[in-house]
N, C-alpha and C positions, 0 to 999 in steps of 0.2 A: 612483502606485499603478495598476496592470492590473485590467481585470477577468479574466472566466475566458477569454473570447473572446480576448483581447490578448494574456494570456499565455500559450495554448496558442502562438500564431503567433512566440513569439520564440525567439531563437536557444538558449537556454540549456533551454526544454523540448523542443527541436529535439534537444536533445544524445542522440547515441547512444552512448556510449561506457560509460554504465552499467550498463545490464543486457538488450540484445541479444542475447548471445551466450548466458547464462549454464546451464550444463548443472545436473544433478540430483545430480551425484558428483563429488568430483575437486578438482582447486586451485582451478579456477575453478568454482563453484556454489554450490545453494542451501544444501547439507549446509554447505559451511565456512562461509556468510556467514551462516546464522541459527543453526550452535551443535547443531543436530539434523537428521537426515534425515525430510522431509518424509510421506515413504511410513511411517514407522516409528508416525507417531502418528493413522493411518486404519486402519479395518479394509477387506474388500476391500468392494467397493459403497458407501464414504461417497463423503460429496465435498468436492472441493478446488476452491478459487476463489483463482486466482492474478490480484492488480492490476500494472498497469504490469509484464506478462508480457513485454515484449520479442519475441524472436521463437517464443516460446510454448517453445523447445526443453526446459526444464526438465519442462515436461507432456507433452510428446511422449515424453519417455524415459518419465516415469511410465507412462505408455498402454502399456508393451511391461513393464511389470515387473507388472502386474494389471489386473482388471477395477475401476475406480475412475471416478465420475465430476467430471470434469476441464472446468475452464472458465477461459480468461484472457482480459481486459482488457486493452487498449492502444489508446494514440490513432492509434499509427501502423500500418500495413496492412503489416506486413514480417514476417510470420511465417516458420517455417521447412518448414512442410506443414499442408496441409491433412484430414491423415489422422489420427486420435486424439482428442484433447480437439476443444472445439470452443472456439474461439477467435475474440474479436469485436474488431470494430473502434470504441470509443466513448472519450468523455472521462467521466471520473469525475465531473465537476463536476457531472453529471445520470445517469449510467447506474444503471438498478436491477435487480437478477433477477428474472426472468421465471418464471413469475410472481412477485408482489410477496411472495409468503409462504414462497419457495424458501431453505431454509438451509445452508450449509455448514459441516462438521465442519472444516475448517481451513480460513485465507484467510491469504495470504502478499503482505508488498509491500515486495519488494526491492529497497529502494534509490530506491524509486518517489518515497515521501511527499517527498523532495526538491521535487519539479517540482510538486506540487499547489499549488494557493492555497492554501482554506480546509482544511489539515491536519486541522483539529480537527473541521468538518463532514465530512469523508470520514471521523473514526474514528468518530465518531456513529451515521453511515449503517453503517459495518465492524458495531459492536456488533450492530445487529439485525440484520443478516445471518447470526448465528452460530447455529448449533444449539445446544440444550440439551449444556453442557460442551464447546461446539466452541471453538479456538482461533485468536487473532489472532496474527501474529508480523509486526512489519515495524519497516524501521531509520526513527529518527525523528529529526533535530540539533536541541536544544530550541532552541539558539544564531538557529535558523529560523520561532521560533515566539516571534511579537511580543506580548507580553499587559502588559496594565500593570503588571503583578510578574512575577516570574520562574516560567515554568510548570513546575509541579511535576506528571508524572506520577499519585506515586504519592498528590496528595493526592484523585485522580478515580480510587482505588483501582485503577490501571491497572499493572504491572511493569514498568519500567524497568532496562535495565544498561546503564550509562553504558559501559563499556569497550566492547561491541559497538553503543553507539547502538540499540537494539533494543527496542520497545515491546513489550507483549504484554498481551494480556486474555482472560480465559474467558466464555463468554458465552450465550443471547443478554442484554442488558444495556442501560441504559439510562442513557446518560452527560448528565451537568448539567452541562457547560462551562458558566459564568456569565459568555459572553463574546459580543458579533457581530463578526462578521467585518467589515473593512475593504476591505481589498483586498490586491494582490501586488507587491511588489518584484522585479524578474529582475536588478535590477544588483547584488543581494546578495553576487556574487563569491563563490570557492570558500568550500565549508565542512572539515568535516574529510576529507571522501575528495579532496579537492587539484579537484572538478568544479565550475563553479560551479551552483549552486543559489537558490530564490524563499523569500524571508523572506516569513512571511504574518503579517500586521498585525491585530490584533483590540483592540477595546476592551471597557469593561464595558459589560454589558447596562444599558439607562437606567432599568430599573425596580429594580436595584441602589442 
């Protein structure tokens, strides 16, 4: 088992192959891989909080199609400009918005929840981040999500579609995982996008 430190530094959340490149339209982007166009479900002025943004480019086009306020997340410094959203450099494992009580109307993580440890505390932390009716969308492999039965979604009232791998929740919300976290596996080998990916290990809570 990794902690967060150990498994940010291995090769498999090194991996850049997943969502670096990934535009806002088109074969390759955000519109095909989550089912809707992101722009479609803000008005102008909400905001959007994109995790494990890559090289932010999916925000960067939004920034040229309205006035919206736009922020991504990634542990690596390889964006694609510095002009539009504003886009930082952090790990999830600890990052919070600034201020602490800042909420966004969607938050997207494409392809990200992959490479995270504790999945389930990052959707924790995702839920209070949401505005009133704002939404979470991001692809989730439960196959990567260790719990001592099989983790069911929708029994933490969360939307799953297993065909796109895709979580989703409305929110802000306050999720009861009745689980802690263990630690991370990186030798998990690929999951269903052929990438490999970190199984993240959880037991019951001990006062269960």
């Amino acid at each position: 088992m990794l902690d967060d430190s150990r498994l940010e530094e291995s090769s498999v959340v090194a991996n850049n192959a997943m969502n670096r490149e990934r535009g806002l339209d088109g074969v390759n982007s955000y519109t095909r891989e989550l089912g809707f166009h992101p722009l479609k479900t803000l008005a102008l002025g909400q905001a959007w909080l994109d995790l494990c943004c890559g090289s932010g480019r999916a925000l960067i086009e939004a920034s040229r199609q309205g006035t919206y306020t736009l922020v991504g997340v990634d542990l690596v410094d390889h964006f694609a400009s510095a002009e539009g959203p504003t886009l930082i450099t952090a790990s999830l494992s600890a990052w919070q918005p600034t201020p602490p009580t800042r909420a966004f109307d969607l938050i997207t993580c494409v392809h990200g929840l992959h490479y995270i440890g504790d999945k389930l505390g990052l959707l924790t932390r995702i839920a209070s981040w949401l505005a009133p009716g704002g939404l979470f969308a991001g692809h989730l492999d439960l196959a990567n999500v260790k719990t001592p039965k099989p983790f069911r979604p929708s029994r933490f009232g969360l939307e799953y579609d297993a065909r796109r791998h895709l979580v989703k929740m409305r929110g802000p919300r306050r999720l009861g995982f009745p689980f802690q976290y263990v630690g991370a596996d990186a030798s998990a080998g690929p999951n269903y996008t052929g990438q490999p990916a970190v199984d993240s290990h959880y037991k019951a809570q001990s006062s269960l």
